[in-house]
C-alpha positions as CSV (number, residue, x, y, z in Angstrom):
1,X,-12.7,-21.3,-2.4
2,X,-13.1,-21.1,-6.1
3,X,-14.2,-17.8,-8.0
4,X,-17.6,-17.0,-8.9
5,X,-17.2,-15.5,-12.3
6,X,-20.6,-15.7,-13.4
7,X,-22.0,-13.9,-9.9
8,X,-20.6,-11.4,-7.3
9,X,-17.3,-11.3,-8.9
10,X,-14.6,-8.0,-9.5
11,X,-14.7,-9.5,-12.5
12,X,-18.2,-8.4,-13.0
13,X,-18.0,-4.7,-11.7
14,X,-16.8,-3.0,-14.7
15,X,-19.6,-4.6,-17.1
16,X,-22.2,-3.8,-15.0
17,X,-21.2,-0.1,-14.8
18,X,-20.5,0.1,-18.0
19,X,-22.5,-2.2,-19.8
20,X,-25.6,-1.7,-21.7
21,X,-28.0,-3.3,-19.0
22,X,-29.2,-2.9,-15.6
23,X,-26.2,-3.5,-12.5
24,X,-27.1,-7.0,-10.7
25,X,-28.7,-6.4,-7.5
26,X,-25.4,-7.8,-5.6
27,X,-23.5,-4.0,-6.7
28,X,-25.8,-2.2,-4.8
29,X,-25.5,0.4,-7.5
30,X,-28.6,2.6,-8.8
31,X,-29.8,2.5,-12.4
32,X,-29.3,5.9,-13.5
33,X,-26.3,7.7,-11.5
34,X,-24.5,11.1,-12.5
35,X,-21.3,9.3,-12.7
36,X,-19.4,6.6,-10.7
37,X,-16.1,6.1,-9.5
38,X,-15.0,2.5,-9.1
39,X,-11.3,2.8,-6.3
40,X,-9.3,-0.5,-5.8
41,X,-7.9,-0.9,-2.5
42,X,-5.0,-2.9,-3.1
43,X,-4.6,-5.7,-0.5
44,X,-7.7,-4.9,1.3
45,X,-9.9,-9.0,2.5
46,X,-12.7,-8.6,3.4
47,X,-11.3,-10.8,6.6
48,X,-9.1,-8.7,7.4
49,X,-11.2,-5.5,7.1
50,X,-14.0,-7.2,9.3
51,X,-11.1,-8.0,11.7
52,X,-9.5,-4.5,12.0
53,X,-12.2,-2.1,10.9
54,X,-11.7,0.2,13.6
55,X,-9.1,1.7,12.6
56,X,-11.4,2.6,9.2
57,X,-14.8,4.2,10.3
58,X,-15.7,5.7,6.8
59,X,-15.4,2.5,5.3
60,X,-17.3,0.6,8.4
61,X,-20.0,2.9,7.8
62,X,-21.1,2.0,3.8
63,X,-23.2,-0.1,2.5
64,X,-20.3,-3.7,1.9
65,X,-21.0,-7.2,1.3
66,X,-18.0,-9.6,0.4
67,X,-17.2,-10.9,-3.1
68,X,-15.1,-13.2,-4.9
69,X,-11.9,-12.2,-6.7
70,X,-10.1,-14.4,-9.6
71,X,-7.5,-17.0,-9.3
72,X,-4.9,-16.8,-8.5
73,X,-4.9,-14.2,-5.7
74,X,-2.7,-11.6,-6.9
75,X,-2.5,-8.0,-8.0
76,X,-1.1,-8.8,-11.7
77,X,-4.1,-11.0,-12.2
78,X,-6.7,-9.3,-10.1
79,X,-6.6,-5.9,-11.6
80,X,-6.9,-7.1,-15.3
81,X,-9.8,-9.0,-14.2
82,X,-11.3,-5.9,-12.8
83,X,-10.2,-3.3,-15.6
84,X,-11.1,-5.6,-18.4
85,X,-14.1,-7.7,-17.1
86,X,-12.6,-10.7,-18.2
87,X,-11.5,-13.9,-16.2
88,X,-7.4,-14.6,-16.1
89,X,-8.2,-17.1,-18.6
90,X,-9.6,-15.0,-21.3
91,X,-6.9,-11.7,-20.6
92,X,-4.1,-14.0,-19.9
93,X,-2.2,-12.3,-17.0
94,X,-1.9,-15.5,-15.0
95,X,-0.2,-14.3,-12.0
96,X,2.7,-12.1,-10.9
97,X,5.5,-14.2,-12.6
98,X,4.0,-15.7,-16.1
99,X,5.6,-18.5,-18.2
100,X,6.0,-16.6,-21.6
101,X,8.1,-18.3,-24.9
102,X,10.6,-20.4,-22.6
103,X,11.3,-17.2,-20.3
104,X,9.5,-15.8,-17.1
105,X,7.9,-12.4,-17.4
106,X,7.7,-10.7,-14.1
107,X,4.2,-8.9,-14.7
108,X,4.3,-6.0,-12.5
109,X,7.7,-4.9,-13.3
110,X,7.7,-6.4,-16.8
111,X,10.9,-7.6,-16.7
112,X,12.2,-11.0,-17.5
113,X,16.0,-12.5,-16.4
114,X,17.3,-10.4,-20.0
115,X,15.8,-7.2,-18.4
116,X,12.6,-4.7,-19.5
117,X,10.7,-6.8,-21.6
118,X,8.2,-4.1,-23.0
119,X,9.9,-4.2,-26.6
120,X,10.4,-8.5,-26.9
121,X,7.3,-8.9,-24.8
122,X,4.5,-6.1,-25.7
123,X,1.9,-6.2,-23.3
124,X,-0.5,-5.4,-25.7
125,X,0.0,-8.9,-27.4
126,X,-0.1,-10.6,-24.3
127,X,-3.0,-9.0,-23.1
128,X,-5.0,-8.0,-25.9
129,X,-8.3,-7.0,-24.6
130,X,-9.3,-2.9,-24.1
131,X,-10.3,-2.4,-20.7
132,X,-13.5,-0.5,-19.7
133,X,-15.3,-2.1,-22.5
134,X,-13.2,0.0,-24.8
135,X,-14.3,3.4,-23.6
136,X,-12.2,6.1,-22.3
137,X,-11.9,5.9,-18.9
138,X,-9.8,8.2,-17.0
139,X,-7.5,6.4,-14.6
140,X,-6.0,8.3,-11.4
141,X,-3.6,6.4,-10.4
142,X,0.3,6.4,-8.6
143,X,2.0,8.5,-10.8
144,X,5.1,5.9,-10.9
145,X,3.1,3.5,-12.7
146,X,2.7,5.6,-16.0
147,X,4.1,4.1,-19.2
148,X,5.2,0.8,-16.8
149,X,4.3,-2.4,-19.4
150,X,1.8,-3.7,-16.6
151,X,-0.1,-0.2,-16.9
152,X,0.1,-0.5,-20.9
153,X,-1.6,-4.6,-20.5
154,X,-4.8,-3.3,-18.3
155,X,-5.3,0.4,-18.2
156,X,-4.2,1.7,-21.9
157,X,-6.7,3.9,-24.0
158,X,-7.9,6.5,-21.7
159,X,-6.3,9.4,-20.1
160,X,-3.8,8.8,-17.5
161,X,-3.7,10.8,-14.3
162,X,-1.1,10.3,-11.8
163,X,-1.4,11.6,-7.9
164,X,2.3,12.2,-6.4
165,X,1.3,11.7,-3.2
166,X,-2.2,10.1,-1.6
167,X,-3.8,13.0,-0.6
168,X,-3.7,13.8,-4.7
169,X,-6.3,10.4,-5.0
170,X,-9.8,12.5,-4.4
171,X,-8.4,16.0,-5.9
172,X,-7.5,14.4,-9.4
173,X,-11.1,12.4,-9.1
174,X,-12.8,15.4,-8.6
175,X,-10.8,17.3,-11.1
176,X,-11.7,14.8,-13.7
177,X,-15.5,14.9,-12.5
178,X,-15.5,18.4,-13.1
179,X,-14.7,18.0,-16.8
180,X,-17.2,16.0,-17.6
181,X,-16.2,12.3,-16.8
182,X,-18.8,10.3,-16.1
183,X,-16.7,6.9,-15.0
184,X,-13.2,7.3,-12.9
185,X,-11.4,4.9,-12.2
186,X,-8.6,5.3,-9.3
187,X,-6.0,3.0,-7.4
188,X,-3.9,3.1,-4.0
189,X,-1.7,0.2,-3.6
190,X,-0.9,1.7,0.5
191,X,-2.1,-1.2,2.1
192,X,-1.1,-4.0,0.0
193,X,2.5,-2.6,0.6
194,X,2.5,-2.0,4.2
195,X,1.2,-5.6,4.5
196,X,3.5,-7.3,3.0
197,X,6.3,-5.4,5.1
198,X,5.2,-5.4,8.1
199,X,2.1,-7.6,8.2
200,X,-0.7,-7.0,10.6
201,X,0.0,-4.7,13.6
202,X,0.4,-1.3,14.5
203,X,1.8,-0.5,11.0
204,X,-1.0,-1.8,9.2
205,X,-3.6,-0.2,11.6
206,X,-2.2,3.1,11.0
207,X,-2.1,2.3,7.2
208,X,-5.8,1.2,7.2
209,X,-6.6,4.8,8.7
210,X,-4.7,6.6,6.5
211,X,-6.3,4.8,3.4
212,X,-9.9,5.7,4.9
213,X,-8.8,8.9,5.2
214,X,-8.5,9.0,1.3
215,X,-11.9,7.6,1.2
216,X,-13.4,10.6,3.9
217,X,-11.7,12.7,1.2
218,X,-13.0,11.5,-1.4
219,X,-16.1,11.1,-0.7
220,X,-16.5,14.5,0.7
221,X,-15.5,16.1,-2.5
222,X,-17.9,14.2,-4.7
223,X,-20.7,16.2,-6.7
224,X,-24.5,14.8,-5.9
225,X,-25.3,12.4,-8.2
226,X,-22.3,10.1,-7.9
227,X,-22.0,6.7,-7.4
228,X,-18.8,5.2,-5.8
229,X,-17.9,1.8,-5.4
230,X,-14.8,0.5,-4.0
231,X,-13.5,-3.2,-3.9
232,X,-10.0,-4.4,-3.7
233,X,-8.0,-7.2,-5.8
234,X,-7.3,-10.0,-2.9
235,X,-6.9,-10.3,0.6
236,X,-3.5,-11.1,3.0
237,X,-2.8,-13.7,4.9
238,X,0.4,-13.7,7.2
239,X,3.0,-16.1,6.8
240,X,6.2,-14.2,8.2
241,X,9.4,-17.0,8.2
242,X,7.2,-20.0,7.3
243,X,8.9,-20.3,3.8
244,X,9.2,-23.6,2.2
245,X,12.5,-24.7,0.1
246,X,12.0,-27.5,-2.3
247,X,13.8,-30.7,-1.4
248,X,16.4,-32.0,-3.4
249,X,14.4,-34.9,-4.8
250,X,11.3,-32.5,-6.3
251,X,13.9,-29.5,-7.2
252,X,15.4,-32.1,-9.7
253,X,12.7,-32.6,-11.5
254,X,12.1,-28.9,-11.7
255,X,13.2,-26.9,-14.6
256,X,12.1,-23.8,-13.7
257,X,9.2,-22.1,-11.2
258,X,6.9,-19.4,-12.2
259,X,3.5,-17.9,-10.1
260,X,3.8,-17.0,-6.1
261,X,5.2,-18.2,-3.2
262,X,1.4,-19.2,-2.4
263,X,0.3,-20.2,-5.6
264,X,3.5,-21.8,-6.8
265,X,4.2,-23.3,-11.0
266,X,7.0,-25.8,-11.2
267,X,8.0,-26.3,-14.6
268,X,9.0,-30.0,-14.9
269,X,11.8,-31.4,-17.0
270,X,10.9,-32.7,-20.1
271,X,9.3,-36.1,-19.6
272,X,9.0,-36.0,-15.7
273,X,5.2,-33.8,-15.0
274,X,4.0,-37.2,-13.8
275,X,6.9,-37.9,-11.7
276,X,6.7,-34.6,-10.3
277,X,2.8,-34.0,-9.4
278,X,3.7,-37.7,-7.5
279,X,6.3,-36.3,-5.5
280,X,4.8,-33.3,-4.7
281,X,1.7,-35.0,-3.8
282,X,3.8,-37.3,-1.1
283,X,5.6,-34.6,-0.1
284,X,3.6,-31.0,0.0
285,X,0.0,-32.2,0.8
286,X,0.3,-31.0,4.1
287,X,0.5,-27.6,3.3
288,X,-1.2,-27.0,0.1
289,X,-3.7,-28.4,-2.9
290,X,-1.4,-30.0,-5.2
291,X,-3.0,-30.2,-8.6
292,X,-1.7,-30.4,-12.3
293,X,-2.1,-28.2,-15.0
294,X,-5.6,-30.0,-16.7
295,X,-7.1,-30.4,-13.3
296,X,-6.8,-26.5,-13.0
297,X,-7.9,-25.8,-16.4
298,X,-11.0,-28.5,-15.8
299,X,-12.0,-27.4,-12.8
300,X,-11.8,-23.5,-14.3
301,X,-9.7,-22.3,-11.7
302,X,-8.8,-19.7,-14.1
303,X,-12.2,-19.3,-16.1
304,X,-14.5,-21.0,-18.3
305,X,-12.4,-20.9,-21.1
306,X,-8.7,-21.0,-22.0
307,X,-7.3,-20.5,-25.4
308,X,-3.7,-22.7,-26.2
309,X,-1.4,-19.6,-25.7
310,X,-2.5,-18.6,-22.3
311,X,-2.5,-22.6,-21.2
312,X,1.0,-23.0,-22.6
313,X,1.4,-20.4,-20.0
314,X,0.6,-22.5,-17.3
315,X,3.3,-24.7,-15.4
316,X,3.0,-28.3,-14.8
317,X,2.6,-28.8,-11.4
318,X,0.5,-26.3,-9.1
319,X,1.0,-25.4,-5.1
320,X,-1.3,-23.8,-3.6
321,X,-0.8,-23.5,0.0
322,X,-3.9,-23.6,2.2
323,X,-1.6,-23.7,5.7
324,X,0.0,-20.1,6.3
325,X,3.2,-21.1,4.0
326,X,5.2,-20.1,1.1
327,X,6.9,-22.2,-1.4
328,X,10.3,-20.5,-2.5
329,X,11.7,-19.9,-6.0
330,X,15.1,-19.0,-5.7
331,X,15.0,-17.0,-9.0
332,X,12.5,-14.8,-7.3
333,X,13.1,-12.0,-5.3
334,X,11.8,-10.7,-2.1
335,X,11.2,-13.9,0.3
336,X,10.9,-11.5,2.9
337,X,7.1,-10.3,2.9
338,X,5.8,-10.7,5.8
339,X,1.7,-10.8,4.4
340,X,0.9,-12.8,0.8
341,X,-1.8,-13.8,-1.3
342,X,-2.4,-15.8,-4.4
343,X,-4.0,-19.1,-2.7
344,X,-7.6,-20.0,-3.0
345,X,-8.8,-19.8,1.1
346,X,-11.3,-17.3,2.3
347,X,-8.8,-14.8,3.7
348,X,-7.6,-13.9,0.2
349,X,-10.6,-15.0,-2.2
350,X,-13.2,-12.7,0.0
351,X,-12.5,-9.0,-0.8
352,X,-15.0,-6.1,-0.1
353,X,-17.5,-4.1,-1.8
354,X,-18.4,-1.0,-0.6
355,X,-20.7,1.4,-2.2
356,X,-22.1,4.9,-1.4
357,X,-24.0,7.8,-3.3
358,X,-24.2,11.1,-3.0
């Protein structure tokens, strides 16, 4: 399942809220609101929520259709999209580990091999767009992320507004409502977490409730006239101990890996990318699309458009698993997650959109 960037697309949220014309009819948004708050649900497909809504009545309740996120699958690339309107192609975070001048960045963190890479590596350069159309929009977010490189790439120029714990979220929403704001943007990254550690049981369950508790809370404490929409970044798909090693024959033709377990870059040796996309072909097909670099940048896995630096980002060989598998980079850590994301199948391309006004 490829994204629809030119349709219903968290790509497309922020422009249409933002934007100068009328919100497409797939936002579910009305013309003229008071303000809006846009909250991304970290982790949260639309699968998976249709699958275990009962433990979330408030959400159950709105208005949701499904959507498309970006490619790949994954928070780094996901909430640029969102924050900046942009396909990975244009804003350049390609994924949560990112080939960048012969090292690997790790996004989120921003940390390559050499350590923090905010100085050597500004995240303004590598991600040069303003998010929210340029405007000043307040962000409420985990206070833990301020001044973190990712949070400088996708959320810098407005005011930053940290909750300590999650029944903060709605209070410092409604606090910046009350000064004036008429756009909010807020994030919990709860469920993304717990998923990966636990995967899907009772821990999730009880995590699902506890996130749609925020939501009750929120949306109870919004002034009339306010327009919320909530969508999430990618969706989960459980692959507990079913973690692939490369075999000695690929791994040395491999000079490095970068990407996810479930949307895997190898970086070939110099001279062997056609040797290499053979060999993974014969060997990986089972488990995943094995494409190279041009077919992805053909086919606009990434977007419409790709300038030189962000392809020279871009590996030589791509895995992307469509069985329940991981591929393993043994310069990456935590090979332990029990839920991931990053591939292109329905359970983490589909993502939710809820909306509800007061």
């Amino acid at each position: 399942m490829l994204p629809d960037y030119s349709g219903a697309n968290v790509r497309g949220i922020i422009p249409a809220l933002l934007g100068p014309i009328d919100p497409p009819d797939w936002l579910n948004v009305r013309r003229h609101a008071t303000a809006r708050v846009v909250l991304v649900l970290d982790g949260l497909g639309w699968e998976q929520f249709e699958t275990f809504q009962q433990h979330a009545p408030t959400l159950a309740a709105l208005h949701r259709r499904s959507i498309t996120t970006i490619a790949p699958s994954t928070t780094a690339a996901g909430l640029a999209s969102i924050s900046t309107g942009l396909p990975p192609a244009e804003h350049g975070l390609l994924g949560y580990r990112m080939a960048v001048g012969g090292e690997v960045l790790n996004v989120l963190s921003w940390r390559t091999a050499a350590g923090d890479a905010r100085k050597a590596i500004e995240p303004a350069r590598i991600q040069p767009f303003e998010p929210f159309l340029g405007e000043r929009v307040p962000v409420v977010t985990n206070a833990l992320f301020g001044g973190s490189g990712f949070t400088t790439a996708h959320l810098r120029g407005g005011p930053f507004t940290g909750w300590r714990t999650p029944s903060n979220l709605a209070v410092r929403v409604r606090s910046q409502l009350d000064t004036g704001q008429r756009f909010v943007y807020a994030y919990y990254d709860g469920i993304d977490k717990v998923a990966h550690e636990f995967g899907f049981g009772a821990y999730y369950n009880a995590e699902l409730a506890a996130a749609d508790a925020i939501v009750a809370q929120l949306i109870e404490m919004l002034p009339a006239g306010v327009d919320l929409v909530i969508t999430a970044d990618h969706g989960q798909v459980h692959v507990g101990k079913a973690l692939i090693k490369l075999s000695g024959d690929v791994a040395a033709l491999v000079a490095f890996g970068s990407g996810e377990g479930r949307f895997r870059w190898l970086h070939a040796r110099p001279g062997a990318a056609g040797e290499l996309l053979d060999a993974c072909r014969q060997t990986y097909s089972d488990v995943a699309w094995v494409v190279d670099r041009q077919q992805v940048i053909d086919q606009r896995w990434f977007g419409p458009v790709i300038s030189p630096p962000v392809a020279a980002r871009l590996g030589d060989v791509a895995m992307v698993a469509h069985q329940p598998v991981s591929f393993i980079d043994p310069d990456e850590p935590g090979h332990d997650l029990a839920c991931r994301h990053g591939s292109l199948t329905s359970a983490e391309m589909l993502v939710p959109l809820f909306t509800h006004s007061t």
